[in-house]
C-alpha positions in Angstrom: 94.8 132.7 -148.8 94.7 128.8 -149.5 95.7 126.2 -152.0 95.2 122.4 -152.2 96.6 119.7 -154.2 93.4 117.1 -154.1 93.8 113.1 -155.7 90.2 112.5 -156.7 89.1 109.3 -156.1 86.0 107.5 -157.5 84.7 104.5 -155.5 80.9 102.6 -156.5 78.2 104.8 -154.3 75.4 107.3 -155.9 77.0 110.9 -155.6 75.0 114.6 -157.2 77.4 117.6 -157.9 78.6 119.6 -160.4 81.7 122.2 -161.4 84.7 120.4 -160.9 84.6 116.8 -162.3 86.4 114.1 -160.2 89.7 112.8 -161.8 91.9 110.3 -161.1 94.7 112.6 -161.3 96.1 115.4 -159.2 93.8 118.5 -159.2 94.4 122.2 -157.5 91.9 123.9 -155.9 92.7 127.6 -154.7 90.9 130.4 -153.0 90.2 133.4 -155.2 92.6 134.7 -157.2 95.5 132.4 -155.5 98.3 133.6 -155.1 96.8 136.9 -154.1 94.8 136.9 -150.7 91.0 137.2 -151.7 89.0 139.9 -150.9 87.3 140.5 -147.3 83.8 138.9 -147.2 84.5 136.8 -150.6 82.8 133.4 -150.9 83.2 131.1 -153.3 81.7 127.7 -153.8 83.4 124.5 -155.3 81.2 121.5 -156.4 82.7 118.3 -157.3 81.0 116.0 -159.7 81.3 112.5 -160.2 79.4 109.6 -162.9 76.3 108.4 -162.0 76.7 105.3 -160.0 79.9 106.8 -158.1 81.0 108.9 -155.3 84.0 111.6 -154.6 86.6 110.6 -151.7 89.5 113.7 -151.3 92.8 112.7 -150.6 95.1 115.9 -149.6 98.8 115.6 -151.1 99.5 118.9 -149.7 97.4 121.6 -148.0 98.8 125.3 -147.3 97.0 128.1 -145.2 98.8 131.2 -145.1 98.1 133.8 -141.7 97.5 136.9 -142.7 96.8 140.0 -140.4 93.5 140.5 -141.3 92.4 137.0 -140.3 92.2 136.3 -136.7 92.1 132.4 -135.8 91.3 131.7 -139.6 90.6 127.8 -140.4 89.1 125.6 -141.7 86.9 122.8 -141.0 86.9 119.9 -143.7 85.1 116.6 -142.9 85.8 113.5 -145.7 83.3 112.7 -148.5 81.5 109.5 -148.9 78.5 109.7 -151.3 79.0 112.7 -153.2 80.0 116.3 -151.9 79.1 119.8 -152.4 82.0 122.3 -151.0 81.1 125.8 -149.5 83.9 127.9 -148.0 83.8 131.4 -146.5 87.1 133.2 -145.0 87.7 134.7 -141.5 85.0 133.8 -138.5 83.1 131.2 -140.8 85.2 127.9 -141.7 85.2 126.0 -144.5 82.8 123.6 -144.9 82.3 120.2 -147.2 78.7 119.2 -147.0 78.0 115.5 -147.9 74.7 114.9 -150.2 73.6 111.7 -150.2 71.2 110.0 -152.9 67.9 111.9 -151.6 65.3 111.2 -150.1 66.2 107.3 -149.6 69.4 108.2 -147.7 70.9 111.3 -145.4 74.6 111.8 -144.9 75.7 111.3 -140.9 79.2 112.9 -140.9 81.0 111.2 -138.4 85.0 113.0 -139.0 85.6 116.6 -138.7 89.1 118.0 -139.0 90.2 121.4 -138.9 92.9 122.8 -140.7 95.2 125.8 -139.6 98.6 127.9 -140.3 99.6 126.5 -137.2 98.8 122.6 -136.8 98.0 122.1 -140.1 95.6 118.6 -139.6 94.1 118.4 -136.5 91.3 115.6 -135.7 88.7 116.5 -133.5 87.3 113.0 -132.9 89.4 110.1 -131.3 89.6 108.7 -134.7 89.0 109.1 -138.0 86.0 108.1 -139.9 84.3 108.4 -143.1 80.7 109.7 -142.9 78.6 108.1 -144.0 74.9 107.6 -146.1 72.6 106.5 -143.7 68.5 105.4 -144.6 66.0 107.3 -144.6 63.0 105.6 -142.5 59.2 105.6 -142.9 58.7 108.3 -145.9 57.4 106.8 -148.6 57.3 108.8 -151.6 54.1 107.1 -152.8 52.3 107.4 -149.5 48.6 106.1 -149.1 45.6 108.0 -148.7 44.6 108.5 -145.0 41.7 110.0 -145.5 40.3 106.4 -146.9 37.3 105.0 -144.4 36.9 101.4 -146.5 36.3 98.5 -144.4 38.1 95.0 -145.0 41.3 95.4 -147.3 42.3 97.4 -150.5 45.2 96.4 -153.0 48.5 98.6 -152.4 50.2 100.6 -155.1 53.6 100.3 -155.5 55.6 102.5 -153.1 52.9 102.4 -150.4 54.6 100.3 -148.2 58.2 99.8 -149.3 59.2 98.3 -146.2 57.1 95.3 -146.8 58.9 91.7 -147.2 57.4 88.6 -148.7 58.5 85.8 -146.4 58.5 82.2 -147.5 59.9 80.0 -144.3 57.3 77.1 -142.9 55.0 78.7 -145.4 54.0 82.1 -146.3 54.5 85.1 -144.1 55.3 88.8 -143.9 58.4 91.3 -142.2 59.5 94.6 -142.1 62.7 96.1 -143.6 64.5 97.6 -141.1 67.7 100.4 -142.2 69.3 98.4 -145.7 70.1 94.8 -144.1 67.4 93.2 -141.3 64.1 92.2 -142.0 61.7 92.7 -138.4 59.6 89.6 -138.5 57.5 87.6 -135.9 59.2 84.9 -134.2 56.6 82.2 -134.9 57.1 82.2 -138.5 60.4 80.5 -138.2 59.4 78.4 -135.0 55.7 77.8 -135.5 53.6 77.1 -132.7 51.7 74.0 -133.9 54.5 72.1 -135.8 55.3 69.0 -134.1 58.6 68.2 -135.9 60.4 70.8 -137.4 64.0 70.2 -140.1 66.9 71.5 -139.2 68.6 73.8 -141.7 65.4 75.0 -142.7 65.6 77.4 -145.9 64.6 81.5 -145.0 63.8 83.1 -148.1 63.3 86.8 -148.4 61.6 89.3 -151.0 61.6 92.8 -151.1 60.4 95.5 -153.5 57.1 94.5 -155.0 53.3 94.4 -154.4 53.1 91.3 -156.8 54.2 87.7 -155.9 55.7 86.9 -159.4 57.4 90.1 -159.7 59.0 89.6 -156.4 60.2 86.1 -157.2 61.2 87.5 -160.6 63.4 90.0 -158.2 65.1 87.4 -156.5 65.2 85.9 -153.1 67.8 87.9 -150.9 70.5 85.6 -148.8 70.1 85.4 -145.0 72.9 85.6 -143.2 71.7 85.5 -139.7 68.1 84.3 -137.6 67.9 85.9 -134.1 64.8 84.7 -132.5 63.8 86.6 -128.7 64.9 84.8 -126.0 61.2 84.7 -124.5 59.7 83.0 -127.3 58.7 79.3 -126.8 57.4 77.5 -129.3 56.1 74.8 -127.0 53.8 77.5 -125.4 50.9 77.1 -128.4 48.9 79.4 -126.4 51.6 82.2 -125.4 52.7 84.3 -128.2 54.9 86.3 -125.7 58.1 87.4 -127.3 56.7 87.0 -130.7 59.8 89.0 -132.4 62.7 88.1 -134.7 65.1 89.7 -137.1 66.8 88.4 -139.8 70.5 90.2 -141.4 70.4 89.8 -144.9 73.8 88.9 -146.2 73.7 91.9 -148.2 72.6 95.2 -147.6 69.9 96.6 -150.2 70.1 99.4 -152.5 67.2 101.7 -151.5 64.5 103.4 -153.6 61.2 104.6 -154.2 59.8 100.4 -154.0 62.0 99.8 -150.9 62.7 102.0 -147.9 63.1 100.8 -144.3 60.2 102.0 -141.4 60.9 103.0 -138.3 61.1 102.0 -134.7 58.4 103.5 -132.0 59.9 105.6 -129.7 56.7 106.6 -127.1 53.4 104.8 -125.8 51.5 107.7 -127.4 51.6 105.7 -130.4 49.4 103.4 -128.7 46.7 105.1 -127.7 43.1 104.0 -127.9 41.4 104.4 -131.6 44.6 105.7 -133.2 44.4 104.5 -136.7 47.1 102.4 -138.0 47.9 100.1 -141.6 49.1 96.5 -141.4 49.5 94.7 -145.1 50.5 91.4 -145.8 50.5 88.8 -148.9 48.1 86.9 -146.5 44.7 84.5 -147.0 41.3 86.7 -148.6 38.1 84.9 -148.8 39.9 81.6 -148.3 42.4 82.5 -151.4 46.5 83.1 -151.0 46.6 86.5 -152.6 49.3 87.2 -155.3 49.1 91.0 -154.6 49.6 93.1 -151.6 46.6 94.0 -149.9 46.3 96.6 -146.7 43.7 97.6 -144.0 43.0 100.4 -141.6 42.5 99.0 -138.3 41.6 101.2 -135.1 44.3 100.7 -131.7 41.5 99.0 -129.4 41.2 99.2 -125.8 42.7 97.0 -123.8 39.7 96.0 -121.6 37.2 95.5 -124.3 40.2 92.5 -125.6 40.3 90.9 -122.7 36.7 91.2 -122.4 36.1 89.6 -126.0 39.1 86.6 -125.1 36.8 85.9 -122.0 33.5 86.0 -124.0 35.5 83.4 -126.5 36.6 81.6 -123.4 40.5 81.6 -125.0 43.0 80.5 -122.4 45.5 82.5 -125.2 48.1 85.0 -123.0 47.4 89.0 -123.8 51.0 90.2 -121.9 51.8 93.6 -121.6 54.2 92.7 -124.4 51.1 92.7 -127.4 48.4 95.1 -127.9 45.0 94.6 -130.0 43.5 96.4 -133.0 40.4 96.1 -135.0 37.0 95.9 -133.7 34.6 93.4 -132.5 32.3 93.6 -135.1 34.2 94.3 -138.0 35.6 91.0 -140.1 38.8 90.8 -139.8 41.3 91.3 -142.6 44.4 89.8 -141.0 44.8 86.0 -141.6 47.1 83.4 -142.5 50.4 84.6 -144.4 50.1 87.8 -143.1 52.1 86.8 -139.9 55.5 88.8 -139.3 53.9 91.7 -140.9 53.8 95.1 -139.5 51.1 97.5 -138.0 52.5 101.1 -139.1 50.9 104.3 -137.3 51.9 107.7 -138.6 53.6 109.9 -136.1 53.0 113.4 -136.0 55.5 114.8 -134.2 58.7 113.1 -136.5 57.1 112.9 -139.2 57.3 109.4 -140.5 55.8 105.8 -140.7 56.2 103.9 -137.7 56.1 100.1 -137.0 54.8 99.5 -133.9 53.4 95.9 -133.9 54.0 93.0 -135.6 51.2 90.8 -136.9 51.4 87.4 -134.2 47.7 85.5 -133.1 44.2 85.9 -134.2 41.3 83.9 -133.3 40.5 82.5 -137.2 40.0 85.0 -139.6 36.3 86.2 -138.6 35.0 89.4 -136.8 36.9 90.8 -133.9 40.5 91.7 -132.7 43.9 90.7 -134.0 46.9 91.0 -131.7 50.6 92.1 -131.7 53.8 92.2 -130.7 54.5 95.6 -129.2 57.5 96.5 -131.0 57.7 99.6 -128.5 58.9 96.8 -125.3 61.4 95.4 -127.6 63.0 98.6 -129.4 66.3 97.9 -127.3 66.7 94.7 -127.7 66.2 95.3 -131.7 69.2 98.0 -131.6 71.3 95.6 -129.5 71.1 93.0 -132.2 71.8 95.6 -135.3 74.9 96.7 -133.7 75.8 93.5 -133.1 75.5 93.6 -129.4 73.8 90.6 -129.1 
C-alpha cells in the first residue's frame, strides 16, 4: 500500500483532466482503501483537473511505499507533469504511471524525467538530471487539409486551416515562409538580401504574420517580433544569377500559441520525396494576373525531371545556376502560378509513410511568371544545418 501528500500547483499552459481538481493546498492521494493494503490485481485511476488555460505540476511533501510480502520489487515509476496529467497506477509487476496529455492534436507531450519510487530508495532519478517533459508541436497535420484529389490547373483560393504553416512576410517587399515548431519562420534567403538591390538600409524592419488566408485579417492579427535573422552561409547576394543557398530562418521573439489556423510543417527526411511527378502544393500571398492578391492562393505542381530543366534553361539560354542544392517543379507548358511575393514560400509534398505534410523546397528563382518551371531550395540538403540553428548550435 501507498500514500502521498501532493501541493498542486497551477502554472499558465492548456491542461484536460478530470476527478481530482488541482488546489493550491495540500491534497492526499492513497491506494485503495489506505491504510489497508489493496487487493491483488486492483487498479485504480486518478485524474487531476485543472481551469481551462492552466496546467498541473505535483510537488511531493512526502511519499510512503510500504513492502509487503506479496509484492516482489514493487515501485513505482512517476515522471513530472507539464500540460495537464492523467494518472494510471497498477500494483506489483506493472508501475505506476503519470501520463502527460497535451492540448491535442496541435501538441504531443515528450517526457523527458522519469523517477522511480521504492520502499527502499525512496526517489531515485533515472536520467542525469531532472527535467520537466514537456508539450512539443505537432508538424504537418492540418485539421482542415485540402483536397488531393483536385486536378485544376493555375491556382485556387485556400480555406482557412489548409496551410497553417503559412507566413505573410513583409521585408524588401512582399514575400512568403514557413512556420517551423512554435518560434522560426523557414524563409528564402533572398527576401532579406535581394539579389537585384543595389543599396540596401541597414536595420532593415522584418515583419511577420501568421494565422490567416486574408491580408487584412493578418495585419489585424498583429506583426510577430523577430528576434533573430540567420541567413546560409552560401548565399551571395552579389551572385544575381546563383540562387545557391537560398535558405534563412527567422526566431520569433515569442513562441506562438498553436491551433487549428497555425501549425508548424515538417522537415524532409529522404530523397523519395523528390522523385519525378510526385505532386506537391506551394501557396503564397504572391502576384495573379499582374494583381498583389489579398488572399491566399495555392497550386498543385508536379516534381519535374531534372534533365528536361536544364534542357528548358538551355532552350531559354539562362546563364542562371541549377546546383544540386534546388530542384524544379511545374511543367513546360503549363503557366506558371508562382510569381513575385510568393518567394520564401514553401513546396509541401505529403509523405506516406509518416503521415504528415512536408516542406521540401522553398519558393527561390523563376524565369517571369509565364509557362514553364519554377525552382527551389532543397530543403532536404539543408535539414542539418536548419536543426543546428534551432538548437542554437549555430
Amino acid at each position: 500500500m501507498w500514500w502521498l501528500l501532493l501541493w498542486g500547483v497551477l502554472q499558465a499552459c492548456p491542461t484536460q483532466g478530470s476527478v481530482l481538481l488541482a488546489q493550491q493546498l495540500p491534497q492526499q492521494l492513497t491506494s485503495p482503501g489506505y491504510p489497508e493494503p489493496y487487493l491483488k490485481g486492483q487498479e485504480s485511476t486518478t485524474v487531476i483537473e485543472a481551469p481551462k488555460g492552466f496546467a498541473v505540476r505535483l510537488v511531493f511533501q512526502e511519499f510512503d511505499l510500504e513492502p509487503s510480502q506479496d509484492c516482489i520489487n514493487q515501485s513505482q515509476p512517476i515522471s513530472q507533469v507539464s500540460r495537464g496529467s492523467e494518472t494510471t497506477r497498477t500494483p506489483g509487476d506493472n508501475p505506476f504511471k503519470t501520463q502527460n496529455h497535451c492540448q491535442e492534436p496541435y501538441y504531443q507531450t515528450m517526457p523527458t524525467g522519469m523517477f522511480t519510487c521504492t520502499a527502499q530508495d525512496p526517489w531515485k532519478e533515472t536520467q542525469d538530471r531532472e527535467e520537466v517533459p514537456h508539450c512539443a508541436p505537432v508538424c504537418g497535420r492540418p485539421v482542415i487539409p485540402i483536397a488531393q484529389n483536385q486536378e485544376v490547373q493555375g491556382s485556387s483560393k485556400a480555406k482557412l486551416g489548409n496551410f497553417p504553416w503559412q507566413a505573410f512576410t513583409n521585408i524588401y517587399g512582399r514575400g512568403g515562409g514557413a512556420l517551423l515548431g512554435d518560434r522560426w519562420i523557414l524563409t528564402a534567403a533572398h527576401t532579406i538580401y535581394p539579389k537585384d538591390s543595389i543599396s540596401l538600409r541597414k536595420n532593415r524592419s522584418v515583419d511577420v504574420f501568421l494565422g490567416h488566408t486574408k491580408t487584412d485579417e493578418l495585419i489585424k492579427l498583429g506583426n510577430h517580433p523577430v528576434r533573430r535573422v540567420v541567413v546560409h552561409p552560401d548565399y551571395h547576394q552579389n551572385e544575381s544569377h546563383n540562387f545557391d543557398g537560398d535558405i534563412a530562418l527567422l526566431e520569433l521573439q515569442h513562441s506562438v500559441p498553436l491551433g487549428p489556423r497555425l501549425l508548424p510543417v515538417c522537415l524532409p527526411n529522404s530523397e523519395t520525396l523528390y522523385r519525378s511527378g510526385l505532386m506537391g502544393y506551394v501557396s503564397g500571398f504572391g502576384v495573379e494576373k499582374g494583381w498583389l492578391t489579398t488572399e491566399l492562393k495555392y497550386s498543385k505542381l508536379p516534381v519535374a525531371p531534372r534533365e528536361a530543366c536544364k534542357a528548358w534553361l538551355q532552350e531559354k539560354q539562362r546563364s542562371e545556376v541549377f546546383s544540386d542544392n534546388m530542384f524544379c517543379a511545374g511543367n513546360k507548358t503549363w503557366q506558371q502560378s508562382v510569381c513575385q511575393g510568393d518567394s520564401g514560400g514553401v513546396y509541401v509534398v505529403w509523405d506516406d509513410r509518416a503521415h504528415h505534410w512536408v516542406a521540401t523546397g522553398i519558393v527561390s528563382w523563376g524565369i517571369g511568371c509565364g509557362k514553364g518551371y519554377g525552382f527551389y531550395t532543397k530543403v532536404l540538403n539543408y535539414v542539418d544545418w536548419i536543426k543546428g540553428v534551432m538548437d542554437g548550435k549555430d
